[in-house]
C-alpha positions as CSV (number, residue, x, y, z in Angstrom):
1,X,-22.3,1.2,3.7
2,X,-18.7,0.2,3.5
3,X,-16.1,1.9,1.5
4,X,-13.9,0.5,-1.2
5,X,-11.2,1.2,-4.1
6,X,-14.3,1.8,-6.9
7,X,-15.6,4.3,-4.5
8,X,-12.6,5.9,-4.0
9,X,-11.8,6.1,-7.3
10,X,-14.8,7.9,-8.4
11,X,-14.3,10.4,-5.2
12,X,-11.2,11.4,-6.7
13,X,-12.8,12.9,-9.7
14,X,-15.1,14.3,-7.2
15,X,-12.3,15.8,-6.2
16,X,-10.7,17.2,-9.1
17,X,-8.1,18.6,-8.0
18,X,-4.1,17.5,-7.2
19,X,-3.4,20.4,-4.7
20,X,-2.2,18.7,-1.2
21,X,-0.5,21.3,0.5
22,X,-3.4,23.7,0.5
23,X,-5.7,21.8,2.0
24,X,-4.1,19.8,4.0
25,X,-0.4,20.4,5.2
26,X,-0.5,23.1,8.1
27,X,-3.9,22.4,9.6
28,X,-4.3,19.8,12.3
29,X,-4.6,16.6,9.8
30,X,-1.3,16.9,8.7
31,X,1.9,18.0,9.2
32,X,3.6,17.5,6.3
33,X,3.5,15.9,3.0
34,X,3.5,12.8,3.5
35,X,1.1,13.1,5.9
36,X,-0.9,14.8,3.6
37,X,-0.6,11.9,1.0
38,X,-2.3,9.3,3.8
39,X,-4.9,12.3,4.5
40,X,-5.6,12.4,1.2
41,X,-6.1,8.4,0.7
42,X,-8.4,8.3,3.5
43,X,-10.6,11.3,2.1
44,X,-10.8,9.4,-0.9
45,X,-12.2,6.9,0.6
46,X,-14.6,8.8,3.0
47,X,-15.7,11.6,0.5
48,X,-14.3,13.6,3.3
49,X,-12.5,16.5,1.6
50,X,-14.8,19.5,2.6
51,X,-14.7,18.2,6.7
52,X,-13.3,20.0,9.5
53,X,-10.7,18.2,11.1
54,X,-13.5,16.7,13.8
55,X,-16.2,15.6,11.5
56,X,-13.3,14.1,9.2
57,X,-12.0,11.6,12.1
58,X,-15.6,10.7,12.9
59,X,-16.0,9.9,9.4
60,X,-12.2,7.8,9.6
61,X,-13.8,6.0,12.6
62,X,-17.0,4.6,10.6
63,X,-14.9,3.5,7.5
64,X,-11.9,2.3,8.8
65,X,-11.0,-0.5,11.5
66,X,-7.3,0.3,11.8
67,X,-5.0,3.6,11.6
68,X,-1.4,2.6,12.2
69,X,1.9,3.6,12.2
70,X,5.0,4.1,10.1
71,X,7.0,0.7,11.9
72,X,4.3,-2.0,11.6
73,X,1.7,-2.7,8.4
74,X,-0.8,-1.9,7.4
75,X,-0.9,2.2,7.4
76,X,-5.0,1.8,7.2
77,X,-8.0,-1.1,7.2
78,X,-10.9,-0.2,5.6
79,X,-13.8,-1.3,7.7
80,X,-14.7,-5.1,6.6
81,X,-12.3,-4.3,3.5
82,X,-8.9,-4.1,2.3
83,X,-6.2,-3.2,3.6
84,X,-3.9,0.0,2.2
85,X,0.0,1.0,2.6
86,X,0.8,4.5,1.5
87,X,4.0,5.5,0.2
88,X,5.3,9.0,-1.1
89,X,8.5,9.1,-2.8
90,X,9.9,12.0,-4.9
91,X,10.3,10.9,-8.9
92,X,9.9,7.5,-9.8
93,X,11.8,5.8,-7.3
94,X,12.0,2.8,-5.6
95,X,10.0,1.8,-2.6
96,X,11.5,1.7,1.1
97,X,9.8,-1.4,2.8
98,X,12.4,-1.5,5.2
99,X,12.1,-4.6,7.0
100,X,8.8,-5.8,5.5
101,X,9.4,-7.6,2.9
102,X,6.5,-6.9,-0.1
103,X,3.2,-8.6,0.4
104,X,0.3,-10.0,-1.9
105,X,-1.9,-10.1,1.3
106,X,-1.9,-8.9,4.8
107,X,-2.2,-12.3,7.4
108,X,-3.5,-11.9,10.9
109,X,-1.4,-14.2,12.5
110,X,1.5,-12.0,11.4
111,X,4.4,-11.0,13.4
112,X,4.9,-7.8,12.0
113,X,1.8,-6.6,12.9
114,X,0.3,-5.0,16.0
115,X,-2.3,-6.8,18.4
116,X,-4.5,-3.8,18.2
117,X,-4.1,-4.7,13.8
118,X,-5.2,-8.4,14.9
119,X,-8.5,-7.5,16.5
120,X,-9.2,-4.2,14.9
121,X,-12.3,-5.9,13.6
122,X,-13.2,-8.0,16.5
123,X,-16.6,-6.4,16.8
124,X,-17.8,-7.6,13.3
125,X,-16.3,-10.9,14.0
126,X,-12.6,-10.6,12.8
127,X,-10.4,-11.4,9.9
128,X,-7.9,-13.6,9.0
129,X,-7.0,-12.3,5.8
130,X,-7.0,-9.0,4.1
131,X,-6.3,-8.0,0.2
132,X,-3.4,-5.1,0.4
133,X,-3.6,-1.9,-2.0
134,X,-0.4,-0.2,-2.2
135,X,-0.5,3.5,-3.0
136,X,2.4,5.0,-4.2
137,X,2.3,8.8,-5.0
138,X,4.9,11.3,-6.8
139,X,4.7,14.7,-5.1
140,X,6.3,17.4,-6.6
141,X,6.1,21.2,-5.5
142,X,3.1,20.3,-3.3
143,X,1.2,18.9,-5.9
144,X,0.4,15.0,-6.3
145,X,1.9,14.5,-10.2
146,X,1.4,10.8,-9.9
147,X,-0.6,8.1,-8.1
148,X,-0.6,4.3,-9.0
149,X,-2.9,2.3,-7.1
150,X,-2.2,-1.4,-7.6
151,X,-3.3,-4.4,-5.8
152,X,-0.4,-6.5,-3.9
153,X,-1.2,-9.6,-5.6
154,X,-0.4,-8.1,-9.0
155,X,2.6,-6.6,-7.7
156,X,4.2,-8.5,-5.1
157,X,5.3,-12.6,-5.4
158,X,3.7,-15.0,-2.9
159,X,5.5,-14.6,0.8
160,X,7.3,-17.9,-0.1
161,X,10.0,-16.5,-2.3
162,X,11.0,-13.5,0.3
163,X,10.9,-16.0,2.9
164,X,12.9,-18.4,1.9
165,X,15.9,-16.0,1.5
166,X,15.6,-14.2,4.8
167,X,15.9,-18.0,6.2
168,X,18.8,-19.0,4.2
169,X,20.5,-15.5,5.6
170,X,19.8,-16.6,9.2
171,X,20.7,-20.2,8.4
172,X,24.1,-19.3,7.4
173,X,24.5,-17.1,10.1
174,X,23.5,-19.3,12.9
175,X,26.4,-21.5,11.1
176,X,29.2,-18.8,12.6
177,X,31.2,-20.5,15.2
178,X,31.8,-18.8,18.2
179,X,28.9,-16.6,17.9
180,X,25.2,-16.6,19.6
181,X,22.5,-16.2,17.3
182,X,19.2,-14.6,18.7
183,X,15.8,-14.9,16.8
184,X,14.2,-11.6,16.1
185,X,10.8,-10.6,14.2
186,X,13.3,-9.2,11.6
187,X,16.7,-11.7,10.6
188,X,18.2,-12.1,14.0
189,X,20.7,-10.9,16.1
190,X,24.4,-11.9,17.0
191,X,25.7,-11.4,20.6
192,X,29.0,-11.6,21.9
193,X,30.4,-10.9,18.9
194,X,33.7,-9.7,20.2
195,X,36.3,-11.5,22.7
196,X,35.2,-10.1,25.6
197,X,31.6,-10.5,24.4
198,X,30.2,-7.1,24.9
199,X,29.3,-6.7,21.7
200,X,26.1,-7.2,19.7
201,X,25.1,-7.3,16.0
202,X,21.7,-6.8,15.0
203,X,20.3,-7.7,11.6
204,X,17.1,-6.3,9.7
205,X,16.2,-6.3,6.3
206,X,15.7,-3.5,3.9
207,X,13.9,-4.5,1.4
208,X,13.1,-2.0,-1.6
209,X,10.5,-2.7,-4.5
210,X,10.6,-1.3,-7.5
211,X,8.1,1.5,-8.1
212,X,5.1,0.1,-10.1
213,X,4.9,2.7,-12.4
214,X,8.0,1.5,-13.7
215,X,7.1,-2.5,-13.1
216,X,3.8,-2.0,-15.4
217,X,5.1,0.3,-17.7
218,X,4.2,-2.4,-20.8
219,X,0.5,-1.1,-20.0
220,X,0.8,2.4,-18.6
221,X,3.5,4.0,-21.2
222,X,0.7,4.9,-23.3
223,X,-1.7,6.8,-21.2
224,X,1.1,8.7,-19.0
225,X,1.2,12.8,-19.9
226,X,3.8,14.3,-18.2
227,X,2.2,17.6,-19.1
228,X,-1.1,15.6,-17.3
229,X,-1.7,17.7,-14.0
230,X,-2.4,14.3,-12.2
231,X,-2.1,10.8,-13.6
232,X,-3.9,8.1,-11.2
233,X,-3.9,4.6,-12.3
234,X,-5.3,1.4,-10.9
235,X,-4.4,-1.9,-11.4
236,X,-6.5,-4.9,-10.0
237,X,-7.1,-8.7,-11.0
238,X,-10.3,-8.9,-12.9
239,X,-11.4,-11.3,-11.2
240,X,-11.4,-8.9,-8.0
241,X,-12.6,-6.0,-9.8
242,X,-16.0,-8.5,-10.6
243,X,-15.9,-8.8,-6.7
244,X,-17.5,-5.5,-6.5
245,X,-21.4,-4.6,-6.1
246,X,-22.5,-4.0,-10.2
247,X,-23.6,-0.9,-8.3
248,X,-19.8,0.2,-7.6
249,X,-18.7,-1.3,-10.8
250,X,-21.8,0.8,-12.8
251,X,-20.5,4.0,-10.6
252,X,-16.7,3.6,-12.3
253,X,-17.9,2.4,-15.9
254,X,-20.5,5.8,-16.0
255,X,-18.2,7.8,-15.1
256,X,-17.0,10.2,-17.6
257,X,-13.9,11.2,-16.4
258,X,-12.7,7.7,-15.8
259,X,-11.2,5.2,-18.7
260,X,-11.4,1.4,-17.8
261,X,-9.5,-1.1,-19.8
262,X,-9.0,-4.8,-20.3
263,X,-5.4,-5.4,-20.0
264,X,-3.0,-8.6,-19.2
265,X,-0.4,-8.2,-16.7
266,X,2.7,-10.3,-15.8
267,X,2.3,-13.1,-13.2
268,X,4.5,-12.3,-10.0
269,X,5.5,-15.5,-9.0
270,X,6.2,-16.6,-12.9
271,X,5.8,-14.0,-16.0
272,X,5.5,-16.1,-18.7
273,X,2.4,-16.4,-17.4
274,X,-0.4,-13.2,-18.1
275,X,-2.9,-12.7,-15.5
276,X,-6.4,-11.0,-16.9
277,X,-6.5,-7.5,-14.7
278,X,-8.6,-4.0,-14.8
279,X,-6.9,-0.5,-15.5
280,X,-8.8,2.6,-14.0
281,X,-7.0,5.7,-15.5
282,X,-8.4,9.2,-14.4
283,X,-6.0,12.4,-15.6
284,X,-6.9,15.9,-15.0
């Protein structure tokens, strides 16, 4: 049986715990706290918490199609699922996307991600398109103080608007006289830059997002605690949270320990508009 967000999000009152270094940094799953934030996002997942290290990656191999890698989306595919980026960041910073821009979805016909990405799923018969969950957790002393779990399409504007700018960059670049203009996967690059044309210039974006507990705020203010252990939120489109098996849905909606809300969020591509979305909020 697949995995999914609802069923992660009841494992992590499972759980019930924030500590990450003690179970996690310093044994062979990870080797240091970010790491251990992506460790624990796939135990989540998997219910995998009390695993040795070898029963835990057979268990990463039944639920998940892709493990990547810090330079090319997505960090994880859930099996026949979404797809999930993981980011820690200290406070309530801003994202580092680097040079990938933010995304409501992840494409397969992408060029900023890998082949073994593209037919990660082959054996099921493939994908085209997958949903992408961003994670984004505030660690402090070892201890995860923060996670907001929020859908791209509620966070990120359509892949129109970012790439319209990174064209008009290259555009007016290409416009440079004297200069030759090389298409990369990022903006481009500039060669023979110089006189005696031994020089190069090589352009990539990096492209920061706000953190999202910061962009929802207008719907989180009033269930963050500081003094909260562990705040974990979860933002979705309703109509994607009535996606899930009732089961899954009856498994969040039971559960004690977890408050689920109606709430209307800004649009991303246009906020006078209010989209209908689902908040899961689980504190300890």
């Amino acid at each position: 049986m697949k995995s999914n967000i609802l069923k992660a999000m009841n494992n992590i009152t499972v759980y019930g715990s924030n500590e990450l270094l003690r179970f996690y940094v310093g044994n062979n799953r990870a080797n240091n706290m970010g790491d251990a934030l992506e460790v624990f996002v796939k135990d989540i997942f998997c219910n995998s918490f009390s695993f040795s290290d070898e029963e835990a990656l057979e268990k990463y191999s039944e639920t998940f199609s892709y493990l990547g890698n810090a330079s090319n989306p997505p960090d994880i595919i859930i099996r026949g699922g979404d797809a999930i980026e993981v980011k820690k960041i200290e406070g309530f910073s801003s994202l580092a996307l680097n040079s990938s821009h933010p995304k409501q979805k992840i494409h397969n016909d992408s060029t900023m991600i890998t082949n073994a990405c593209k037919h990660c799923e082959d054996d099921i018969g493939g994908w085209t398109e997958k949903d992408l969950i961003y994670f984004v957790g505030n660690v402090n002393k070892n201890k995860l103080k923060c996670l907001t779990i929020v859908y791209g399409d509620c966070y990120s504007a359509t892949d129109e608007i970012y790439s319209r700018i990174k064209s008009k960059i290259k555009t007016g670049v290409e416009e440079i006289n004297g200069i030759e203009f090389i298409h990369t996967n990022e903006i481009g690059k500039l060669k023979k830059v110089d006189p005696l044309g031994i020089t190069d210039l090589r352009i990539r974006g990096m492209w920061h997002i706000e953190n999202p507990r910061k962009v929802f705020n207008y719907v989180l203010d009033k269930y963050y605690n500081e003094n909260n252990e562990m705040n974990v939120f979860l933002i979705m489109k309703k109509e994607k949270y009535n996606s899930f098996d009732k089961e899954d849905r009856d498994l969040i909606e039971n559960n004690p320990f977890l408050t689920t809300e109606d709430i209307k969020i800004k649009n991303p591509d246009n906020p006078a508009n209010l989209i209908d979305a689902k908040l899961v909020f689980y504190h300890i």
